[in-house]
C-alpha positions in Angstrom: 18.7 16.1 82.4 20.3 15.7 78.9 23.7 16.8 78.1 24.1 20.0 75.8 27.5 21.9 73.6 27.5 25.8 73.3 29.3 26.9 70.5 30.5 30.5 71.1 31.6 32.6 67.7 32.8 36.4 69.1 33.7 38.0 65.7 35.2 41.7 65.1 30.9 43.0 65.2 29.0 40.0 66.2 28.8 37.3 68.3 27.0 34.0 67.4 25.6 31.7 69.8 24.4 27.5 69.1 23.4 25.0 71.6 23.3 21.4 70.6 22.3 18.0 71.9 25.5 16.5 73.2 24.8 13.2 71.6 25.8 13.2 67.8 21.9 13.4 66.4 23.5 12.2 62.7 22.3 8.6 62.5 22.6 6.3 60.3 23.8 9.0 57.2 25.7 11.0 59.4 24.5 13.9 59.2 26.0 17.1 60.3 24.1 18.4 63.6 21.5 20.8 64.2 21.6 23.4 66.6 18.3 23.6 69.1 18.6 26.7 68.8 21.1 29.5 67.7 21.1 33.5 68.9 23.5 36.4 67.2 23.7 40.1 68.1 25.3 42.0 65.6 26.0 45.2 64.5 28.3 45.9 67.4 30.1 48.8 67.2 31.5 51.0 64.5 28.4 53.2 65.5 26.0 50.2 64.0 22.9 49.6 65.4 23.5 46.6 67.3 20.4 43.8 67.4 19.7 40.1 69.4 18.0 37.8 67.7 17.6 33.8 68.5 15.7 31.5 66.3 14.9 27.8 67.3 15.8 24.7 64.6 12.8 25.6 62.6 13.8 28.9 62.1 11.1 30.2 64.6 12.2 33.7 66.1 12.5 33.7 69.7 13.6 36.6 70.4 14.6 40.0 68.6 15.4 43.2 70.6 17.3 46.0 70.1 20.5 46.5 72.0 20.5 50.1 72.9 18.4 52.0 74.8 17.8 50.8 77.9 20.5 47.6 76.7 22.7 50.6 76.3 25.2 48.6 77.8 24.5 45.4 76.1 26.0 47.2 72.6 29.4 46.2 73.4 30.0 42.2 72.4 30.7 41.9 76.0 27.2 43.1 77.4 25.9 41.2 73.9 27.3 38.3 75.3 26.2 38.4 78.9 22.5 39.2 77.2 22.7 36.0 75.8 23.5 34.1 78.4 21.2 35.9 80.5 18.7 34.4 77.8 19.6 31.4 77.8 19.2 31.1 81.9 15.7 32.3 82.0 14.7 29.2 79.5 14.6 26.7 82.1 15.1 24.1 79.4 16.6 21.4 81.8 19.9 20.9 79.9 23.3 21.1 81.5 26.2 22.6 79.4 28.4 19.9 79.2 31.0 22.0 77.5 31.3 25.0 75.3 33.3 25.5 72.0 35.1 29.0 71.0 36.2 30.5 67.6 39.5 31.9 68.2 40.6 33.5 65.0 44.4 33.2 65.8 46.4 29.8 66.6 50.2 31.5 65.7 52.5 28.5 64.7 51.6 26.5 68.3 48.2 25.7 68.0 46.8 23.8 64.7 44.4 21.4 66.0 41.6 22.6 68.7 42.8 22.7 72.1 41.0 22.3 75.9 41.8 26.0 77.4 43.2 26.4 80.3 44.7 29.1 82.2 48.5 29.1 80.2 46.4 28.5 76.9 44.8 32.2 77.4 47.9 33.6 78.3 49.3 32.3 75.0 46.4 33.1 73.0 46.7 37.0 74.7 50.7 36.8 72.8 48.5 36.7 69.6 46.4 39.6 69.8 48.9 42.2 67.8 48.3 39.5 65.0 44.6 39.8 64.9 43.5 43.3 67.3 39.7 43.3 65.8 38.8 39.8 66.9 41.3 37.9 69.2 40.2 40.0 72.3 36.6 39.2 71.5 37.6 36.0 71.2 39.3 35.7 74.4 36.4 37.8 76.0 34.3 35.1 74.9 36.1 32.8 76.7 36.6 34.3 79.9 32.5 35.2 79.8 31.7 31.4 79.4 34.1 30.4 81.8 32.8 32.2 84.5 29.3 31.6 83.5 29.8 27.5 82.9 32.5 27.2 86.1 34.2 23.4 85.6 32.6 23.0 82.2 35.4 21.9 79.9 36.3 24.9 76.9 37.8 23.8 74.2 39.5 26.4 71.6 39.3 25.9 67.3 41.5 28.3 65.3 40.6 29.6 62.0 44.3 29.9 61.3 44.4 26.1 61.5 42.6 25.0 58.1 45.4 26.9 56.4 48.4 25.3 58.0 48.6 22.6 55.7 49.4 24.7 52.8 52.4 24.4 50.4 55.2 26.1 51.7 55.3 28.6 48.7 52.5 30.2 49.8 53.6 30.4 53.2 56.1 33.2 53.0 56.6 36.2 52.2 59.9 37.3 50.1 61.4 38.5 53.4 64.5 37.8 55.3 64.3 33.7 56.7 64.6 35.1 60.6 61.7 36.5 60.0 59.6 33.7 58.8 60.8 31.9 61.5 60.1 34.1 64.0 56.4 34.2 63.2 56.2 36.8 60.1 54.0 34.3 57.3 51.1 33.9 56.0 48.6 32.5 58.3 45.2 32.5 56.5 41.6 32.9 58.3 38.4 32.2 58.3 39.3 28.4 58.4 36.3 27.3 60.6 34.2 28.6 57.9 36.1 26.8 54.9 36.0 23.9 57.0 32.7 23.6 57.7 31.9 23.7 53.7 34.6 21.1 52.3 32.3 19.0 55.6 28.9 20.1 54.3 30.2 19.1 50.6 30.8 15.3 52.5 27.5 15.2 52.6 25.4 17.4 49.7 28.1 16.5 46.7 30.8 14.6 48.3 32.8 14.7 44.6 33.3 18.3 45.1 35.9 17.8 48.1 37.9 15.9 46.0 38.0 18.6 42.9 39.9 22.0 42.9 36.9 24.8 44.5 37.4 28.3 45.6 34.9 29.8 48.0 34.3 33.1 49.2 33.6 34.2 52.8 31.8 37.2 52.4 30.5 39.8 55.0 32.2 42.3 57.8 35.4 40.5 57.1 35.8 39.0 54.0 38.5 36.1 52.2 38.7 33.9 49.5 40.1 30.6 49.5 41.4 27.8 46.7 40.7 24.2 48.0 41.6 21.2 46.0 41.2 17.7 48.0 39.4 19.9 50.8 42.5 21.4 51.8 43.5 24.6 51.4 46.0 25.6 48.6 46.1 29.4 49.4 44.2 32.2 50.7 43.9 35.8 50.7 43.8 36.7 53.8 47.7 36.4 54.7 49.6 37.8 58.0 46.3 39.4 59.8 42.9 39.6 58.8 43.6 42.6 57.1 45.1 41.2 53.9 43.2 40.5 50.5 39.6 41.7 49.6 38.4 45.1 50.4 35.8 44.2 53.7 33.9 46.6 55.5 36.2 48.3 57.6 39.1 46.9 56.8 41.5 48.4 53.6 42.5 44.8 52.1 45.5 44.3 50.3 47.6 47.7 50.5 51.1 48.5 49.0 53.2 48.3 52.1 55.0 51.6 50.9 51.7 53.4 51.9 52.1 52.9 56.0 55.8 54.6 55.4 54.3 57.5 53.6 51.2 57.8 56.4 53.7 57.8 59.3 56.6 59.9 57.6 54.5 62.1 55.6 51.5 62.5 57.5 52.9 62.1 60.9 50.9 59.4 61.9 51.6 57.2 64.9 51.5 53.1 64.2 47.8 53.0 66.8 46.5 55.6 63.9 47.5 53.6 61.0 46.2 50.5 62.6 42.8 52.1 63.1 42.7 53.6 59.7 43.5 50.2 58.1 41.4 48.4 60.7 38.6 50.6 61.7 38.0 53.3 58.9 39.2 52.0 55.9 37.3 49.5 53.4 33.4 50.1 52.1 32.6 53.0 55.5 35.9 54.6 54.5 35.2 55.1 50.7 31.8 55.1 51.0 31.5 57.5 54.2 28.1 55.8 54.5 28.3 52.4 55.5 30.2 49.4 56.1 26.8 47.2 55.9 26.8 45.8 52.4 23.0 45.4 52.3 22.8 50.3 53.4 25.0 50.7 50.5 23.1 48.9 48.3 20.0 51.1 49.8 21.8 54.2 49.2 21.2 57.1 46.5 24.9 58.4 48.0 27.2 58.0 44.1 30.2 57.2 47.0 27.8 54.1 47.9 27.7 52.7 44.4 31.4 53.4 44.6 32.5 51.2 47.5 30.2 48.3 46.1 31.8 48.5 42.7 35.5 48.6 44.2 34.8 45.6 46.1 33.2 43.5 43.5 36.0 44.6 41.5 38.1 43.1 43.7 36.5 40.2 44.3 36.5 39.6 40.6 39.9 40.0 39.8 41.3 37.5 42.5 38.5 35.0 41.6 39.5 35.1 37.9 43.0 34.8 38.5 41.6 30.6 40.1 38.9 30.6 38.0 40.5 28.4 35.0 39.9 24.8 35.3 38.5 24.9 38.7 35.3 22.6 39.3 32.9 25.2 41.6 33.0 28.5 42.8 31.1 28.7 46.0 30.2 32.3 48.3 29.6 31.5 51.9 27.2 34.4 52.3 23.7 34.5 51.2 25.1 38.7 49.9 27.3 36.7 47.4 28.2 38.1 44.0 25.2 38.5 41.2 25.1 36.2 38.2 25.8 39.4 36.4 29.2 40.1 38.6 30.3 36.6 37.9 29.9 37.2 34.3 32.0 40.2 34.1 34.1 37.8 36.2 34.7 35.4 33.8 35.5 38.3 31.4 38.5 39.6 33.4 41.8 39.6 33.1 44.6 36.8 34.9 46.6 38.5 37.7 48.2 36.8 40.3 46.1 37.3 43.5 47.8 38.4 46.3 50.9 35.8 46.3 48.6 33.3 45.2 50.7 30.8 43.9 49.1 29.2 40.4 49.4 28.9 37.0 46.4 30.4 35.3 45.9 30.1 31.4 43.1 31.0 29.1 41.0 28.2 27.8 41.1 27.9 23.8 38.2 29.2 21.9 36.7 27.7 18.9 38.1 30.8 16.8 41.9 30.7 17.9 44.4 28.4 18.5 45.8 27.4 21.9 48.2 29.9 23.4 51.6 28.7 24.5 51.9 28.1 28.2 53.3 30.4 30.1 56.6 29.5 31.5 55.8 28.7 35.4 58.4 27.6 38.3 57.8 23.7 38.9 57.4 24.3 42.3 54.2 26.5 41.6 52.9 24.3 39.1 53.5 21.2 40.8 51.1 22.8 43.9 48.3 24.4 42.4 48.4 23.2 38.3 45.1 23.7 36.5 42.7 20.2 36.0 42.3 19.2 32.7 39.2 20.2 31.2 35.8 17.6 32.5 
C-alpha cells in the first residue's frame, strides 16, 4: 500500500482538496509535485450555487455534482468537506493517508513556520478567529473534519500570514500607539501560501525572476496584491484582516476608518453589523446587488454590474501603478486576471501610495522631457523598497 499527503485548503466559499504520492515524484530536476488527483466545491454560501468537482492529473473530470438538492446539506463547507471525503472513501485506491496538510489563513505573531497541530495548537489558532472571521473557522473546521476522519495521522498547519513576516518593519505598523503594535494590532499580510507557491514555481519556469523585484496579484473571492523582490515579500495590501486593500467580492477593501464611527454613531449599528456589512455585503454583491462572482457580472446587462467590475479594476490599477516603475514582472494568480487593455490604462495612471505601501515611485523619462527631480523620500523607505535601475 503506498503512502499518500492530503492537502486540505477551506477558504471563506470553497474548499480545495489534493492528494499526492508521499514520495517527492521531482527527480532528477526537481520538479514541483503533481497531485493524483485534486476536488474543490465552491460557491458555498452567500446564496451561491455551491458545486463538487474532482479532476485526476490529466485534467480528466471525475466527478461534478451539484451540492444542493438532495446535498442540501452538503452546501455548507462543512457537509462540502465530509462529501469529499466521502469521495474519496468509496475510491478504494489502496493508499493510506500518511498525513494531511491545512491552509490556516492566520498564524498571529506565534506561528511563522508550519506547525504539527495538536490539541493546544487549535485552541491557539481558535484566539485568532476575530482576526480573520470569514476563513479561520473553516480553517479550523477543516482540521477537526480530517482529524477525525484520518485518526493518528499527523496534521500539520501552514499560515498564509507567514510569507509576510519577513517584511521591513516600516511596513509592519500602523501610525498607532507602540502598545498596540505590540499587543498584536500590525499588519499581517495573507494569502502567503499562494505568493509562496509562485516565487517556488518561478525556481523552476524562470528562476531569474525570484531574484528581481515582481508584484503579483491574487485574484478571486478574496483578493491581494503583493511586491516581492528576492522572493520575499516587501509589502502587501492586505494588512490587519483579510479585509484590507482591493475591493474583493464580498468584502469592502480598504475603507476610511472614520466610516465604522459614522455607521455605529450615526446609523446605530452594532460592531456584528458592521463586520457583516464590510465582510459579507460589501465589495462587487454590495455595489453591484448582482453578484459577487466576477465571471455573472461580466455576464450581466445590470449598468450596476459594469459598475462593480470597473471599481475594482480601478482599484487594482491604481495600487499596481503605484509598484509598477522599475519592477521586472507583473504576475495575476488567477486565470480572471486583468485584460491587456486594463494593464494599459494601468500603465497610464497616476503614482499614489498604495495602502501604506512603503516605496519610492518615480516616472521614467521620456524621449520628449527631461528627467524629473526625485522626490524627496525617507532613507528608511528607500533603502527597503528603492526602484531597480532600468534593464
Amino acid at each position: 500500500m503506498t503512502d499518500s499527503l492530503l492537502t486540505l485548503n477551506a477558504g471563506s466559499s470553497s474548499i480545495k482538496v489534493a492528494l499526492f504520492d508521499a514520495a517527492h515524484p521531482g527527480g532528477a530536476d526537481d520538479a514541483l509535485p503533481s497531485a493524483r488527483w485534486s476536488g474543490q466545491a465552491d460557491g458555498l454560501g452567500a446564496g451561491l450555487k455551491a458545486r463538487l468537482r474532482v479532476r485526476d492529473a490529466q485534467g480528466k473530470t471525475l466527478l461534478d455534482e451539484a451540492l444542493d438538492g438532495s446535498h442540501a446539506s452538503h452546501a455548507s463547507h462543512q457537509g462540502a468537506l465530509a462529501a469529499l471525503l466521502e469521495w474519496h472513501a468509496q475510491q478504494g485506491e489502496g493508499s493510506r493517508i500518511a498525513a494531511v496538510g491545512h491552509r490556516i489563513v492566520h498564524g498571529g505573531t506565534d506561528f511563522v513556520a508550519p506547525v504539527r497541530i495538536d490539541a493546544a495548537l487549535l485552541d491557539a489558532l481558535a484566539r485568532l478567529e476575530p482576526l480573520a472571521p470569514l476563513h479561520q473557522p473553516h480553517n479550523l473546521a477543516g482540521v477537526r473534519a480530517a482529524m477525525a476522519a484520518f485518526e493518528g495521522v499527523p496534521q500539520v498547519a501552514c499560515f498564509d500570514t507567514a510569507f509576510h513576516a519577513v517584511q521591513p518593519e516600516v511596513n509592519r505598523r500602523f501610525a498607532l500607539p507602540r502598545e498596540l503594535h505590540d499587543a498584536g494590532v500590525r499588519r499581517y499580510g495573507f494569502h502567503g501560501l499562494s505568493y509562496e507557491s509562485i516565487v517556488a514555481q518561478f525556481g523552476g519556469i524562470a528562476p531569474e525572476l525570484a531574484q528581481r523585484r515582481v508584484i503579483v496579484a491574487h485574484l478571486g473571492n478574496g483578493a491581494s496584491m503583493c511586491g516581492m523582490r528576492h522572493g520575499r515579500s516587501v509589502a502587501t495590501t492586505m494588512t490587519f484582516s483579510p479585509l484590507d486593500g482591493l475591493t474583493m467580492g464580498t468584502r469592502c477593501g480598504h475603507i476610511d476608518a472614520a466610516v465604522v464611527l459614522y455607521l455605529m454613531r450615526s446609523r446605530g449599528m452594532s460592531a456584528d453589523a458592521v463586520e457583516k456589512l464590510l465582510f459579507r455585503e460589501s465589495g462587487l454583491l454590495g455595489i453591484s446587488g448582482v453578484s459577487s462572482d466576477m465571471r455573472a457580472l461580466e455576464a450581466s446587462a445590470e449598468p450596476a454590474a459594469a459598475q462593480a467590475s470597473g471599481i475594482s479594476s480601478s482599484r487594482w490599477c491604481s495600487t499596481w501603478a503605484a509598484w509598477r516603475p522599475r519592477c521586472a514582472v507583473s504576475t495575476p494568480s488567477s486565470s480572471r486576471a486583468a485584460s491587456a487593455r486594463t494593464r494599459s490604462r494601468c500603465a497610464n495612471a497616476s503614482w499614489p501610495i498604495a495602502n501604506g505601501w512603503a516605496c519610492a515611485p518615480t516616472r521614467p523619462p521620456t524621449a520628449k522631457a527631461p528627467r524629473a527631480s526625485p522626490r524627496p523620500t525617507a532613507p528608511s523607505v528607500r533603502g527597503c523598497c528603492a526602484p531597480m535601475k532600468s534593464r
